[in-house]
C-alpha positions as CSV (number, residue, x, y, z in Angstrom):
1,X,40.1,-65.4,-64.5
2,X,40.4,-67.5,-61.1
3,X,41.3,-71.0,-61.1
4,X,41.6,-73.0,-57.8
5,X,43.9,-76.0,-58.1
6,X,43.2,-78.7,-55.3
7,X,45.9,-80.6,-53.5
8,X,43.0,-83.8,-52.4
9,X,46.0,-84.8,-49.6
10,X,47.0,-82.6,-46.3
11,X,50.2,-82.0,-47.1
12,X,50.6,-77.9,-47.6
13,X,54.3,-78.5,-48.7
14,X,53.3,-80.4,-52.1
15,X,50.5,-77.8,-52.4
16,X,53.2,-74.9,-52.5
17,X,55.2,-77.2,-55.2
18,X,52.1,-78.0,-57.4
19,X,50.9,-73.6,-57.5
20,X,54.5,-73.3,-58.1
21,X,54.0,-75.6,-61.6
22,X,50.6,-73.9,-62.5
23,X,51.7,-70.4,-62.1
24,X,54.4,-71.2,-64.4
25,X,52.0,-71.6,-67.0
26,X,49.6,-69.7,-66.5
27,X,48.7,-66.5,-68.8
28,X,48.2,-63.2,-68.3
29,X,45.3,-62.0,-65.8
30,X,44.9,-65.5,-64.9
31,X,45.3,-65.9,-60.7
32,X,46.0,-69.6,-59.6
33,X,45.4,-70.3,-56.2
34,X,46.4,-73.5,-54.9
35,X,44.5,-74.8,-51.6
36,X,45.0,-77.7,-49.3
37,X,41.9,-79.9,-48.6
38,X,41.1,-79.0,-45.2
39,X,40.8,-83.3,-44.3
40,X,41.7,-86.3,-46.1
41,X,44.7,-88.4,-46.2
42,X,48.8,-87.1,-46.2
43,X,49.2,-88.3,-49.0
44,X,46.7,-90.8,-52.4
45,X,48.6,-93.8,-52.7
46,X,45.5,-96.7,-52.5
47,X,42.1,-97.0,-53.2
48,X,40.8,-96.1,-49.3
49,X,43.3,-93.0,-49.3
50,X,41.4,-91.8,-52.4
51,X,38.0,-92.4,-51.3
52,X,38.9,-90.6,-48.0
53,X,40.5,-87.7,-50.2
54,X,36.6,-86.6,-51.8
55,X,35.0,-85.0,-49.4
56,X,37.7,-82.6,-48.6
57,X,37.6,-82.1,-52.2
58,X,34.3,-81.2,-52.7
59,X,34.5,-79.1,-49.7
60,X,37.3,-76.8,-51.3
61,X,35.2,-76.6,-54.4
62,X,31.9,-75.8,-52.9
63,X,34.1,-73.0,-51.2
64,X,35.8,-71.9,-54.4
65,X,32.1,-71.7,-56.1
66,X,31.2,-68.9,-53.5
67,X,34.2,-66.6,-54.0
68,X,33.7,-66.7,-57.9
69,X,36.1,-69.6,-59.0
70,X,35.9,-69.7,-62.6
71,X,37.8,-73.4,-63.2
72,X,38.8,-75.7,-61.1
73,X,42.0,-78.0,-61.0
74,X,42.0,-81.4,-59.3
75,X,45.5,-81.9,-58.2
76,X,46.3,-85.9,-57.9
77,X,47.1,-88.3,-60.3
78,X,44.1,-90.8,-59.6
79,X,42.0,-87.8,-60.5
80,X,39.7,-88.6,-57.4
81,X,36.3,-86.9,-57.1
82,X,36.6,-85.7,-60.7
83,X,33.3,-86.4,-61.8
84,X,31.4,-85.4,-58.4
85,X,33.4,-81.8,-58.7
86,X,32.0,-81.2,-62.4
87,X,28.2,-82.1,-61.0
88,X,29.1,-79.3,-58.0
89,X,31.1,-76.6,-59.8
90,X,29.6,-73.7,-62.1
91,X,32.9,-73.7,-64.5
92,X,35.0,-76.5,-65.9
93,X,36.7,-79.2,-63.3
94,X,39.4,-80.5,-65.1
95,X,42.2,-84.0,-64.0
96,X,46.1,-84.1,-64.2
97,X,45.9,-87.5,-65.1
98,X,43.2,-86.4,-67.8
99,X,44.8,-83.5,-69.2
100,X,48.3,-85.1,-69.4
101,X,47.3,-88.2,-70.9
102,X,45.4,-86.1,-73.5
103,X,48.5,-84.0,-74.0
104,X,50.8,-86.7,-74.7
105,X,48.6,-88.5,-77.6
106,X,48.5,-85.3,-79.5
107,X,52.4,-85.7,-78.7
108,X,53.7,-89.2,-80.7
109,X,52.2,-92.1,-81.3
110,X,52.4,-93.8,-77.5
111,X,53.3,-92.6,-74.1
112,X,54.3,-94.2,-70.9
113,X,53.7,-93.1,-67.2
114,X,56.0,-92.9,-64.8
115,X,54.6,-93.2,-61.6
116,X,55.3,-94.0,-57.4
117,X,54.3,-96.8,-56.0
118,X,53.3,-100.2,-57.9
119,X,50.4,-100.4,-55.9
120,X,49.0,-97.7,-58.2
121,X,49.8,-99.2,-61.9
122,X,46.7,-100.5,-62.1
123,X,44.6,-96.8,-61.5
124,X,46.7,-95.1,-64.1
125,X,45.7,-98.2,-66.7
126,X,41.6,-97.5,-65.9
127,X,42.8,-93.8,-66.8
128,X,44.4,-94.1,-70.0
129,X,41.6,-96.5,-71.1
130,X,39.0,-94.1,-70.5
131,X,41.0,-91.0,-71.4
132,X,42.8,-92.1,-74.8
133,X,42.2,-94.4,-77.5
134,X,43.5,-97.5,-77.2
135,X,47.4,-98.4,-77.2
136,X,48.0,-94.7,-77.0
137,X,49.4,-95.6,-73.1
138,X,52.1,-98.2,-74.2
139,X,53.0,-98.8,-70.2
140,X,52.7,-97.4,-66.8
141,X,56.2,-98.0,-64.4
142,X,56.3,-97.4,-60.9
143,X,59.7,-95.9,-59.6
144,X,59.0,-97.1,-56.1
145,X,59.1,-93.9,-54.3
146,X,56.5,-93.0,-51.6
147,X,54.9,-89.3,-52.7
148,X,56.1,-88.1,-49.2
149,X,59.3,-89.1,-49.9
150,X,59.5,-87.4,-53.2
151,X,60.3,-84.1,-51.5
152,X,63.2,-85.4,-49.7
153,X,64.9,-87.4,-52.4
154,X,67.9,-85.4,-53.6
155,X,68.6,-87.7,-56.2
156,X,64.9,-87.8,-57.7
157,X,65.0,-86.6,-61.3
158,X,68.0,-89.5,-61.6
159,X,65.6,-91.9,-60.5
160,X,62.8,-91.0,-62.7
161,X,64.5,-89.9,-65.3
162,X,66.1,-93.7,-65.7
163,X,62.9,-95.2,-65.1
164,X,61.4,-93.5,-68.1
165,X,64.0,-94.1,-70.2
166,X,63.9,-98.1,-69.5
167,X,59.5,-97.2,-70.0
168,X,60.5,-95.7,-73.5
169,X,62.6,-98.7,-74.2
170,X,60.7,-101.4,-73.2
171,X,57.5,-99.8,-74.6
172,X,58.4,-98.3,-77.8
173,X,56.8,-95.2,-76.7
174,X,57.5,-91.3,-77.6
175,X,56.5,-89.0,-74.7
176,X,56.2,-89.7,-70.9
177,X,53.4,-88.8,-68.4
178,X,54.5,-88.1,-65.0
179,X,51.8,-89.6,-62.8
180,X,52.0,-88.0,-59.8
181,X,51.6,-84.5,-58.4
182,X,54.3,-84.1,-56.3
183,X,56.6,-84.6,-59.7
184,X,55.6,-81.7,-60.6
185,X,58.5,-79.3,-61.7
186,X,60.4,-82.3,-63.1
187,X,59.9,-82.0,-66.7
188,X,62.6,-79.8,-67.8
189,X,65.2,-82.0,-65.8
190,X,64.3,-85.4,-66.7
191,X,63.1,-84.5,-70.6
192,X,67.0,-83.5,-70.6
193,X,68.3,-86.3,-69.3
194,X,66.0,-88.3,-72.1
195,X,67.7,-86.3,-74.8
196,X,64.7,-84.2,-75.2
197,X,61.9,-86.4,-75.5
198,X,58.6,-85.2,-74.3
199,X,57.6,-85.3,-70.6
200,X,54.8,-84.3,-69.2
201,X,53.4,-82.7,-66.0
202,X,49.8,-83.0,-65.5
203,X,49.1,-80.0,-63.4
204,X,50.7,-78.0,-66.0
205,X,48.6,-79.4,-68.5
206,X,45.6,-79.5,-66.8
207,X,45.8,-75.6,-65.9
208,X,46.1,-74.8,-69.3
209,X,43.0,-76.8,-70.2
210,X,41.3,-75.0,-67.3
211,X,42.6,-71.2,-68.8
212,X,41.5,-72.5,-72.8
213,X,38.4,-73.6,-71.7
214,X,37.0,-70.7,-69.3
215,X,38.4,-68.5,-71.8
216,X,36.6,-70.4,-75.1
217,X,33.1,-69.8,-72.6
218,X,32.6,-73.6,-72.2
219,X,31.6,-75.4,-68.6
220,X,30.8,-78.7,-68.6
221,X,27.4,-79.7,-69.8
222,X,24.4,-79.7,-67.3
223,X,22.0,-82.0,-70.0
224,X,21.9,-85.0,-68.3
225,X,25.0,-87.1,-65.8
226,X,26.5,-83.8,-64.8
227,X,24.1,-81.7,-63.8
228,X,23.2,-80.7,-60.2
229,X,22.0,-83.5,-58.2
230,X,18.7,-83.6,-56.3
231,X,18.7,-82.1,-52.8
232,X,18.5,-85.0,-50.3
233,X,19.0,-85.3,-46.6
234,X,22.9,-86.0,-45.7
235,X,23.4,-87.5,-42.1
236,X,25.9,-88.2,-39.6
237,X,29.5,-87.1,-40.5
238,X,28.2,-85.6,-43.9
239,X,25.6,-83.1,-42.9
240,X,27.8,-80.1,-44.2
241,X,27.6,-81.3,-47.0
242,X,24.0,-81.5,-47.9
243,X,23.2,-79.3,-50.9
244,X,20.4,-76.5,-51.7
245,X,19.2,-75.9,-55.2
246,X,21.0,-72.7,-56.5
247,X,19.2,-70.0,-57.2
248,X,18.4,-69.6,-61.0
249,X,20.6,-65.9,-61.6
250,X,23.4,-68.5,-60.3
251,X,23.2,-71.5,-61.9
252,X,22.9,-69.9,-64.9
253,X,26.1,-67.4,-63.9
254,X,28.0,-67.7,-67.4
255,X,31.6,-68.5,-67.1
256,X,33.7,-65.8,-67.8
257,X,35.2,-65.4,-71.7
258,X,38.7,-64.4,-71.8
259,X,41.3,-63.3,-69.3
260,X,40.3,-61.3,-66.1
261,X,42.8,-59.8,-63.4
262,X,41.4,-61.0,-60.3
């Protein structure tokens, strides 16, 4: 089994950090490859910098779907491009924001996220309401921390970890998210320093929601919004990205059932 996590930013440093996170988990015969996009922003941290991130997106999965990827993972909190990657890609395309939020209701009664910058409190709300039922996300606190600065901060699971704590305080909650990628690898350090509550890394969760699924034969449903969409003429700067129909022996490729060494 193949599964190609995304990094939607430039920066190959938080791409190393997120592979790290979904290697950890992932089983055996399973290969995780973790790929910059080739253009886009540095770093998702507004609206404009996650429009811009798409098309490098789509790019790395139009790639992935001719060297055989089986599942896709798309590597940012805001989950950007999510939908357009399941219309492209032959096998699942699955969110961090998406499969940690879904983790953490099956965790206790209400989470919180823990995120960077204010500025993107109000994404993670849109999430959760269309990811989980509602008050399953009791609040979503920003730490105030740049994502290219979470690298550099020597002192970063401290900061998070007494964010989260004043989120399950204030919000009566029982498990935190982590709502960024480049937390990633925090969990075990801050759920300690929470005295062992729940927490949350989104790429961790959302690569083993990749693995269950390829391995359980699903893909996501062609019926109706997510199938292929019509050829059409692309111009100017998005010519390369103009799509033919696939063949039939390839749109019908089946996804692979169980584990494969690559």
């Amino acid at each position: 089994m193949r599964i190609r996590v995304v990094n939607p930013n430039t920066t190959a440093a938080m791409t190393a950090l997120i592979g790290a996170s979904a290697r950890a988990v992932a089983g055996p015969g399973v290969h995780v490859e973790a790929v910059t996009s080739a253009m886009g922003p540095a770093s998702i941290e507004s609206h404009y910098d996650e429009a811009l991130s798409v098309p490098g997106l789509l790019a790395a999965v139009a790639e992935g779907e001719t060297r055989g990827i089986d599942a896709y993972v798309v590597a940012c909190f805001g989950d950007p491009g999510l939908d357009a990657a399941r219309e492209l890609a032959r096998g699942p395309v699955v969110g961090i924001a998406e499969a940690a939020m879904h983790a953490a209701a099956l965790l206790g009664r209400g989470f919180s996220v823990v995120t960077t910058l204010d500025r993107t409190i109000g994404r993670a709300w849109d999430l959760a309401a269309r990811y989980t039922a509602p008050g399953a996300c009791r609040g979503v606190h920003a730490c105030e921390i740049a994502v290219l600065d979470l690298e550099a901060d020597p002192h970063l699971a401290d900061r998070v970890a007494a964010r989260a704590g004043r989120a399950l305080e204030r919000d009566g909650s029982d498990v935190i998210v982590l709502g960024c990628a480049g937390m990633a690898g925090l969990c075990a350090a801050v759920s300690e320093r929470l005295g062992g509550v729940p927490v949350i890394d989104g790429v961790s969760a959302a690569t083993l929601a990749a693995q269950s699924l390829v391995t359980l034969g699903l893909r996501t449903s062609e019926r109706s919004e997510f199938a292929r969409p019509r050829p059409k003429q692309y111009t100017g700067g998005l010519e390369a990205f103009q799509m033919e129909t696939l063949p039939p022996e390839s749109a019908n490729r089946p996804v692979s059932r169980g584990s494969r060494a690559m």
